[in-house]
Structures are given as structure tokens and as C-alpha cells.
C-alpha positions as CSV (number, residue, x, y, z in Angstrom):
1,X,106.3,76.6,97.6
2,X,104.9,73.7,95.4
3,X,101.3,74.7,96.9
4,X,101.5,78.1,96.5
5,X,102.5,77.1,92.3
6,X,99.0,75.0,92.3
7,X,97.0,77.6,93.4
8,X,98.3,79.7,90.8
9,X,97.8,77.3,88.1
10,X,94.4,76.7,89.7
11,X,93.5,80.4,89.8
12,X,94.7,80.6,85.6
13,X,92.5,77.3,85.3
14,X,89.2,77.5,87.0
15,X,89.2,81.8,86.8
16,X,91.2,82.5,84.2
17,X,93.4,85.1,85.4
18,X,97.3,85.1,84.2
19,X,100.4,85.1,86.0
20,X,103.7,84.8,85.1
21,X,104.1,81.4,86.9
22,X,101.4,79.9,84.7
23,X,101.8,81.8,81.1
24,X,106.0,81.9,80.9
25,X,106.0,85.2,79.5
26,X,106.7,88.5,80.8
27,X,102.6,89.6,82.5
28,X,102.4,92.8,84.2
29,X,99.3,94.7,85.6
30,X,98.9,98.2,86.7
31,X,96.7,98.7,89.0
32,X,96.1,102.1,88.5
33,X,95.3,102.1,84.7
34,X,93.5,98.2,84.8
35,X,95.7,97.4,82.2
36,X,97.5,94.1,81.6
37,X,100.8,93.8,79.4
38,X,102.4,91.1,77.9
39,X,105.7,92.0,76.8
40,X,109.1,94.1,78.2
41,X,108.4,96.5,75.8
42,X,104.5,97.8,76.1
43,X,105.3,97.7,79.9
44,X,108.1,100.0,79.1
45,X,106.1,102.3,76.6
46,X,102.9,102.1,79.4
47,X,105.4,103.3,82.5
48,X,107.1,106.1,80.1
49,X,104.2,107.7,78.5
50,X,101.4,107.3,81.7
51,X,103.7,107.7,84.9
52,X,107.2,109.0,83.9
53,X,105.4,112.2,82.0
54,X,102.4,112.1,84.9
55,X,104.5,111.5,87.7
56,X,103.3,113.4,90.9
57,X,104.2,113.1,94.7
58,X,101.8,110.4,95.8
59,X,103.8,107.1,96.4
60,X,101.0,104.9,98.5
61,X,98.8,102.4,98.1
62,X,95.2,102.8,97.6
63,X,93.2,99.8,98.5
64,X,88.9,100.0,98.1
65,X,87.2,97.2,100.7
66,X,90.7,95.2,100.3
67,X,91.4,95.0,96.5
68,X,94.4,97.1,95.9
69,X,93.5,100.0,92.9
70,X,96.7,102.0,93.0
71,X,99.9,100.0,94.0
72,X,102.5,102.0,96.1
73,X,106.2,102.9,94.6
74,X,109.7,103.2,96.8
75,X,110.7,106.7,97.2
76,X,114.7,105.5,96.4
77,X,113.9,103.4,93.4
78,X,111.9,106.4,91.7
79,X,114.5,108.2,92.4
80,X,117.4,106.7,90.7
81,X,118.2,107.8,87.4
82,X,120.3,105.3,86.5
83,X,117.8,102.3,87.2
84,X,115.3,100.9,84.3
85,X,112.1,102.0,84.7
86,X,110.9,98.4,85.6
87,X,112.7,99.1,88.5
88,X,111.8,102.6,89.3
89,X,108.4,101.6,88.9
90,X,108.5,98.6,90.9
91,X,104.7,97.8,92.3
92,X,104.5,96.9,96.1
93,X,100.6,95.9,96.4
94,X,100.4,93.6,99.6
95,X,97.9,94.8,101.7
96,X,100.2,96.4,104.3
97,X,103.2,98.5,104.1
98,X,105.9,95.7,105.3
99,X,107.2,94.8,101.9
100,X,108.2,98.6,101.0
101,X,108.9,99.8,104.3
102,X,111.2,96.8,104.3
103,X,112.7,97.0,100.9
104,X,112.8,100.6,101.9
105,X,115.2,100.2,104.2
106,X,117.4,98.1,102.7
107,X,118.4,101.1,100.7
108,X,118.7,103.1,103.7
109,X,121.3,101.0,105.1
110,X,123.0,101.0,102.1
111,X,123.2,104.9,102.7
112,X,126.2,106.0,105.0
113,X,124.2,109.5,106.0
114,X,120.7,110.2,105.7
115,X,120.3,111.9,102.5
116,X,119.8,116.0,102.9
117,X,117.2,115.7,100.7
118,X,114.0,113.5,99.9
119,X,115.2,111.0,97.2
120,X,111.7,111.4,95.2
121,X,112.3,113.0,92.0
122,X,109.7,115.8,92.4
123,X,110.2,116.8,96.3
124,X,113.3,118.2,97.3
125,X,112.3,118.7,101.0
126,X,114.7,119.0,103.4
127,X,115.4,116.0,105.7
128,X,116.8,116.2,109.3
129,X,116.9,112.9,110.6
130,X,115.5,109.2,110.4
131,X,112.1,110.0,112.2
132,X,112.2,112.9,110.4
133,X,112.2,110.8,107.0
134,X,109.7,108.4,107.9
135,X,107.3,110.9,109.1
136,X,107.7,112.6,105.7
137,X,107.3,109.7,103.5
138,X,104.0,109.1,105.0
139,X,102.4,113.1,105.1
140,X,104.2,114.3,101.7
141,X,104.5,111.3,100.2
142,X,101.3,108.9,101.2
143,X,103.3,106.0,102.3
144,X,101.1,104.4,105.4
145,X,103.3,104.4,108.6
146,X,104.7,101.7,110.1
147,X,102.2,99.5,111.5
148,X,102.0,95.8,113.5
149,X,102.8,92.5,111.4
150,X,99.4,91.0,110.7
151,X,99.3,87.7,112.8
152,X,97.8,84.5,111.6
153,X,94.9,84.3,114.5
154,X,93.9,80.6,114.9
155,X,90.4,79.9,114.3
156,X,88.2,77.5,115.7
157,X,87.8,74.2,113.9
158,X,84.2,72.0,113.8
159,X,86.2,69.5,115.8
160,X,86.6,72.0,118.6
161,X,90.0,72.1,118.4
162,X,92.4,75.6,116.6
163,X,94.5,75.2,113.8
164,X,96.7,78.4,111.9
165,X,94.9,80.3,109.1
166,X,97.7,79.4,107.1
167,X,97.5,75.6,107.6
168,X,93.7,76.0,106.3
169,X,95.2,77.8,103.4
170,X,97.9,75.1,102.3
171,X,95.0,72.6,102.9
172,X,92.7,74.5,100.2
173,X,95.6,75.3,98.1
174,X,96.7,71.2,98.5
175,X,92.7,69.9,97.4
176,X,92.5,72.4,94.5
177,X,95.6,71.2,93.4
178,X,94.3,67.1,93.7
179,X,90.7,68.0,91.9
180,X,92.8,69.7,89.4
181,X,95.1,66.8,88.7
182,X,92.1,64.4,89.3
183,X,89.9,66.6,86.1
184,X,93.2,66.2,84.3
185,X,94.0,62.7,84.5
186,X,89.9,61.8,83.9
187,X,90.8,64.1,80.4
């Protein structure tokens, strides 16, 4: 992962956007207010007093020409009283559904029976079976349906040849990170 932690500290750098990663404190965006926290306890204050009090039955992700404005939530995790609402709150932003449909079911199988009803807070719809679950998480509660893993299509290079988008992407990530140590040690 060292290439993925120089493009991060290339992305603070050159464009000046924050991550944990690069400040080493507690950074947290929500996408659907724009606003940017630095500490525990606004992000607590923000999730209490704009989505606990506001909360409504929409749980998906809206993304405008691939930049993600609303982040998605797990139905489970909102659901669960006794977590902190860091957790219940828990943003999944990547730009398909895998990450929560997979997180998702890892509380599934940690469920012996399908519960009777929708673990959302606010719904208490009646579910039958798996299908039945899945089907209603994505027409009650926005969640996009399962879909195909995105694959890395090879592109052509200028030698004619095909290498994997995500060799080109550890190539750019590995020259931002020289010019970057180059511009610091010239400093």
C-alpha cells in the first residue's frame, strides 16, 4: 500500500485536500451536508443534530456524473441501538454497491434467521425471505441492486502492446510520489 500512501500525501500536497493519512487527526466529510470535521466530537454533534433527528428511509448512494453527493448507510448498522453513531452512520461512497452489499452481509450471516422485520429504524416492513430482503432494501430503501464487479479492462498502450488499468495507476501514483520526493529534497 506504500503507493496508494503517496498519492494521498500527493493529493494533500499539490491539491490540498485532507485525509486522515496525511493530517493524523480524526477528518471526516459528509457528503450530503459538504461539510468537513475535524474532531470526534463535531462529527458526533453533526450526525446527532442533522441525521439522527432528520433521519428518513433513504439509505443509497447518490452520485451526479461520478462524484458521490450523498454517501449510502447499512440498513443493520442504523439499526442498532447499541452502536455509536460513528458506526451507525458509517459512509459507504465507492462508486458501486460492493462494499455495503458486502459489509451487508456479513451481518446477515451473523443472523441465525432472517429477521421478521426490516432492521431500519423507521421501516418495520415485514420480511419473508432473503430475495425478499434484498429486493426491499433496494425499492424501500434505495440501496442499488446487486450488480457485476467492475473489471480492470486493459487498454491499449503507444507501444502496441495492453497493460491493466491498475498497473497505469501504480505507475502515476509511483512518479507523483518521485517528483514529490525530488521537489522535497531540491527544498
Amino acid at each position: 500500500m506504500k503507493t496508494l500512501k503517496n498519492l494521498l500525501y500527493y493529493v494533500a500536497a499539490v491539491h490540498e485536500i485532507p485525509t486522515e493519512d496525511t493530517t493524523h487527526i480524526f477528518m471526516q466529510y459528509c457528503y450530503e451536508y459538504n461539510v468537513w470535521t475535524a474532531s470526534k466530537r463535531v462529527w458526533t454533534s453533526h450526525l446527532e443534530h442533522a441525521h439522527l433527528k432528520h433521519l428518513n428511509n433513504y439509505c443509497g448512494r447518490i452520485a451526479r456524473c461520478g462524484v458521490v453527493v450523498v454517501a449510502a448507510y447499512c440498513l443493520f448498522c442504523l439499526g442498532d441501538g447499541t452502536a455509536t453513531l460513528h458506526i451507525q452512520f458509517a459512509q459507504y461512497r465507492c462508486p458501486d454497491t460492493h462494499e455495503l452489499h458486502k459489509h451487508m452481509k456479513t451481518h446477515r450471516a451473523q443472523i441465525d434467521a432472517l429477521p421478521a422485520e426490516c432492521p431500519h429504524p423507521l421501516c418495520h416492513d415485514h420480511l419473508e425471505s432473503e430475495a425478499h430482503f434484498w429486493e426491499h432494501a433496494n425499492t424501500v430503501h434505495s440501496i442499488a441492486a446487486f450488480g457485476p464487479r467492475r473489471i480492470n479492462r486493459k487498454r491499449e498502450t503507444p507501444e502496441g502492446g495492453h497493460e491493466d488499468s491498475q498497473d497505469a495507476l501504480d505507475w502515476v501514483a509511483d512518479a507523483n510520489a518521485r517528483s514529490l520526493q525530488e521537489r522535497d529534497a531540491g527544498n
